[in-house]
C-alpha positions as CSV (number, residue, x, y, z in Angstrom):
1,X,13.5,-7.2,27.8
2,X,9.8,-7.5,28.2
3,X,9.5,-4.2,27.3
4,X,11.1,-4.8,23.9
5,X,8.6,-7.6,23.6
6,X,5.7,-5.7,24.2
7,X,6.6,-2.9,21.6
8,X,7.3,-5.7,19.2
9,X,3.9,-6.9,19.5
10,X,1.9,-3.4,19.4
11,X,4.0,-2.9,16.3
12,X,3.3,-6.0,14.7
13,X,-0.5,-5.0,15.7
14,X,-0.2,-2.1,14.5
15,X,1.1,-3.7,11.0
16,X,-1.5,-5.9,10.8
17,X,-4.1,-3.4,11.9
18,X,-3.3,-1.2,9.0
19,X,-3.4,-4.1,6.5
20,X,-6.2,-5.4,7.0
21,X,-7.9,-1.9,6.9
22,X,-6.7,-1.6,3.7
23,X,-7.7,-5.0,2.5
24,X,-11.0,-4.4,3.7
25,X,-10.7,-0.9,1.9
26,X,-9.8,-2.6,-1.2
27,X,-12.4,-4.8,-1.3
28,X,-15.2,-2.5,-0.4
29,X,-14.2,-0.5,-3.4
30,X,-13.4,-3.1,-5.7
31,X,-17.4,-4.1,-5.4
32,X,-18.2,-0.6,-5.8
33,X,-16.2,-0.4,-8.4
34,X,-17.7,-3.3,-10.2
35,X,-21.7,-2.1,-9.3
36,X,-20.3,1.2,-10.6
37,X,-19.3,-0.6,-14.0
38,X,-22.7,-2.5,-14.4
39,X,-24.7,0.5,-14.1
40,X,-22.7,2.2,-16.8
41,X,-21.0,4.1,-14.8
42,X,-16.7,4.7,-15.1
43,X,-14.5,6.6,-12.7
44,X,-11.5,6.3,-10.6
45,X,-11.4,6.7,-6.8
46,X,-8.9,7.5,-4.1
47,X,-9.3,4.0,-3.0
48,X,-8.3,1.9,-5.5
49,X,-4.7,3.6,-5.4
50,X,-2.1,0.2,-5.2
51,X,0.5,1.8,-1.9
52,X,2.5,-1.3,-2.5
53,X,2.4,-0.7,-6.0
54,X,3.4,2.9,-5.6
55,X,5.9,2.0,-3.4
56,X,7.7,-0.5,-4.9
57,X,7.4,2.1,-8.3
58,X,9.5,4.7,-6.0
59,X,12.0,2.3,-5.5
60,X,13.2,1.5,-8.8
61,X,13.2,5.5,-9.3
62,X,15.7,5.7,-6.4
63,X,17.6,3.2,-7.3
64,X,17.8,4.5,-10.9
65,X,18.4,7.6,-10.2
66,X,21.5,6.7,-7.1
67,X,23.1,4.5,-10.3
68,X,22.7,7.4,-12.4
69,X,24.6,9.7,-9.8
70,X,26.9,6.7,-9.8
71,X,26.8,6.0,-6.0
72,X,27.7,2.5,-6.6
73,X,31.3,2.5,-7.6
């Protein structure tokens, strides 16, 4: 039991970790982003791809796509 415990809170560590480094991520990018702008200068990085976004984007194409096979009878 305590070993369940302890995975449970490496993986919720991990999950926060992970997060937060992309928060962080976000950010630093969303001000470079923004200097980038001021300066006159446009352009799309790596960095300011949205996972959750992308993710949730997959989703409704799975789901389509199963309804289209017409899994859900």
């Amino acid at each position: 039991m305590a070993l369940e415990k302890k995975k449970l809170a490496a993986i919720c560590a991990a999950v926060f970790t992970y997060i937060k480094t992309e928060e962080e991520a976000y950010l630093a990018s969303s001000v470079n982003l923004n200097q980038g702008i001021t300066a006159g200068q446009t352009g799309t990085t790596a960095s300011n791809l949205n996972i959750w976004g992308a993710a949730g984007r997959e989703n409704q194409m799975q789901l389509r796509s199963m309804i289209q096979m017409r899994i859900f009878k």
